[in-house]
C-alpha positions in Angstrom: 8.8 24.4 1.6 6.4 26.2 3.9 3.1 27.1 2.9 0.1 29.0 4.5 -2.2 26.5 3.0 -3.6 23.1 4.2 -0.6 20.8 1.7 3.3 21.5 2.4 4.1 19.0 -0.5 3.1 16.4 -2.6 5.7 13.8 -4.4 5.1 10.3 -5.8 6.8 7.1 -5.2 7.7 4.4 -7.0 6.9 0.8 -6.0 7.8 -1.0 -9.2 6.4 -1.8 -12.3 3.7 -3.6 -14.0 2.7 -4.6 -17.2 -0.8 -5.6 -18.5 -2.6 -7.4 -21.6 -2.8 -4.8 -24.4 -6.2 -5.3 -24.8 -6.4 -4.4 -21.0 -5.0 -0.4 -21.9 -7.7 0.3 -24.4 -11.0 -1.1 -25.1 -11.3 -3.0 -28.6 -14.3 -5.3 -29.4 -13.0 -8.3 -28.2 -14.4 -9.3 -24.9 -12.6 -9.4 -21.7 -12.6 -13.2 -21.1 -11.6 -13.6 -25.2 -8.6 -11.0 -24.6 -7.6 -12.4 -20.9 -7.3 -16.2 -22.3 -6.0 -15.5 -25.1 -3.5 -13.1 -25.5 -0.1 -14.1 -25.4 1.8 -10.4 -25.4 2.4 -7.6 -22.6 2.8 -4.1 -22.5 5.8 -2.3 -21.7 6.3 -2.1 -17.9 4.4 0.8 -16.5 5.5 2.8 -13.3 3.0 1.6 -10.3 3.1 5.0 -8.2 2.4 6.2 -4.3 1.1 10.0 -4.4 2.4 11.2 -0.8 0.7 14.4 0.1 2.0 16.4 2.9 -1.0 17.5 4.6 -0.9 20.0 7.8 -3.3 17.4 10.1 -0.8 14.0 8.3 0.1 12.9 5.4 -2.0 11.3 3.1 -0.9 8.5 0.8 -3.4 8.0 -2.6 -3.7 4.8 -4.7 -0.7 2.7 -2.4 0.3 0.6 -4.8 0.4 -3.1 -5.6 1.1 -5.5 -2.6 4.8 -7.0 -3.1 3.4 -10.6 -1.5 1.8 -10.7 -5.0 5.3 -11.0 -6.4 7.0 -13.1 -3.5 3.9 -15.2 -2.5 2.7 -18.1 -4.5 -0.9 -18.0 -2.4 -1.4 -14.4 -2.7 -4.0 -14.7 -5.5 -6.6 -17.5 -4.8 -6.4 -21.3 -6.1 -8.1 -22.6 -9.1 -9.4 -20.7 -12.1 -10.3 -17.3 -10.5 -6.2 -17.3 -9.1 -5.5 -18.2 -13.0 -7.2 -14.9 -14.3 -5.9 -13.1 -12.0 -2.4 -13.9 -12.9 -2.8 -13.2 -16.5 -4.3 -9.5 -16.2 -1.4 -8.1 -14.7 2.9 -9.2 -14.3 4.3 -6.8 -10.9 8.0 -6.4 -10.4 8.3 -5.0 -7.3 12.0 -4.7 -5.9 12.6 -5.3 -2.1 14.3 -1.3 -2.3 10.8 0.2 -4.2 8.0 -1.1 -1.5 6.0 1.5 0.0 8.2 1.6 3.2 11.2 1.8 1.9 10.0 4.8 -0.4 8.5 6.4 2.6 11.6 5.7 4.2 13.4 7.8 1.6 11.2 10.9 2.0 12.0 10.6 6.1 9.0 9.1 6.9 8.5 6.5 9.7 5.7 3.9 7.8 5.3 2.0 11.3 3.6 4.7 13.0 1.1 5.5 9.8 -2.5 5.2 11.0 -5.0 3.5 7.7 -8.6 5.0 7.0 -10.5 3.9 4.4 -11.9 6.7 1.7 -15.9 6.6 1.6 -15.7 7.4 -1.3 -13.2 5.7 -3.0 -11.2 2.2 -2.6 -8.2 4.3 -2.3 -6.3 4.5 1.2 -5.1 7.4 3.7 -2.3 7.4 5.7 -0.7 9.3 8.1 3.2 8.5 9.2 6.0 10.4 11.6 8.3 12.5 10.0 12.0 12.0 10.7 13.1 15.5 10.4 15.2 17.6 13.3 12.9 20.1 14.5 9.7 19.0 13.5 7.3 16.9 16.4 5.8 13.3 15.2 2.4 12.6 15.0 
């Protein structure tokens, strides 16, 4: 798609799913640390999803996802009661064929070339990657 303006494209990706507590999706009056040791259900897996925005200086990748090692790595989250909380807010099932690469890799992008810059503004992430597309030059 060619465009005069500053985005070609935008699509989102994929990297798995998650589910929460159910007091997590929507306030009620119990308080977080009631809720978080003491629920015992999930929600329905959500989609956990990559925006890739096709920009005419890169491309730009908002809110990248969750990190597979916090599926495949039992020392991803830290020890002792702060690792415990953190395992009960959130279960990820991120597939070795959904991670950001290999989604990237889909769209024809190269993820080892991507350069990373932080948002001021925001904890979300920038990106930008080669694409793998006859005619077009890398960046």
């Amino acid at each position: 798609m060619t465009t005069s303006g500053p985005i070609g494209r935008v699509s989102v990706l994929s990297t798995g799913s998650v589910q929460i507590r159910p007091d997590h999706e929507a306030a009620t009056w119990k308080p977080m640390m009631l809720w978080l040791t003491t629920s015992r259900q999930w929600t329905a897996p959500r989609p956990i999803n990559v925006f890739v925005i096709e920009h005419r200086d890169g491309l730009v990748l908002f809110d990248t996802g969750q990190d597979r090692a916090s599926v495949t790595d039992p020392d991803y989250f830290p020890s002792g009661m702060t690792g415990w909380f953190y395992r009960r807010t959130a279960k990820a099932d991120i597939p070795e064929d959904q991670t950001l690469v290999a989604g990237l890799g889909r769209l024809g992008y190269h993820a080892s070339t991507s350069r990373r810059r932080s948002c001021p503004t925001s904890t979300r992430t920038t990106s930008a990657a080669s694409r793998s597309s006859p005619g077009r030059p890398s960046t």
